[in-house]
Structures are given as structure tokens and as C-alpha cells.
C-alpha positions, 0 to 999 in steps of 0.5 A: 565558507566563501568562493574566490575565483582567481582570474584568467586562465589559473593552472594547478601550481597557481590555484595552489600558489593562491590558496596557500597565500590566502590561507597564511595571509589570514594566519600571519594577520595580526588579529590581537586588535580584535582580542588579546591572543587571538589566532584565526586560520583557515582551511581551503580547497581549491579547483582548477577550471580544467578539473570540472565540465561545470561551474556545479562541478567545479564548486562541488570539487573545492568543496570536498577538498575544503572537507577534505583540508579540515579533515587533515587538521585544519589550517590548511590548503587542499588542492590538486596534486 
């Protein structure tokens, strides 16, 4: 697991926007170079600023929808709305 923070002032669409560029970025990567036929994907979850008081809180949030991305099948971006 790891955190990206987006810069400035991200509103929900483009936290979305961000998550969902990370996570097909990684699909789309042409990772054969490390194995023959090897596919990565990730799952990510995603808060905005606003959604939290705290930095804790806000951390806590984008990981259960990181629990919550796995739980759907994977590959995946949870985020608000």
C-alpha cells in the first residue's frame, strides 16, 4: 500500500479523475519487460480534504475504500460519489 496526495485544492471528480488515471496507468503499463504475460493492476481508495477534520481521518477514510475497491473485485478506483 502507499498514499498519493493530489496537490491544491482536489474537489471529489478530480480525486476521482486522479485515482482512476493511477489505476489504468498501472493496468495499461507494458510490464512483459519484467515477465512474459504479466498483467499488474491496482485497487485504490480515494478522499477528498473536505470528507475528514484530520489528516487520521482522512487516511482512515481512503482506506477502507481501498478495502472497500478490493472487496468489488479489484482493479478498481473507490472514491466518493
Amino acid at each position: 500500500e502507499f498514499v498519493a496526495i493530489v496537490p491544491g485544492d482536489a474537489d471529489d471528480e478530480a480525486v476521482r479523475r486522479t485515482a482512476e488515471r493511477l489505476r489504468t496507468a498501472v493496468e495499461q503499463h507494458a510490464w512483459h519487460g519484467l515477465a512474459e504475460g504479466l498483467a499488474v493492476t491496482v485497487s485504490v481508495g480515494a478522499a477528498s480534504p473536505h470528507e475528514a477534520t484530520t489528516q487520521q481521518a482522512l487516511l482512515d477514510l481512503a482506506d477502507r475504500r481501498l478495502y472497500e475497491a478490493k472487496a468489488q473485485g479489484r482493479n478498481r478506483a473507490v472514491t466518493a460519489g
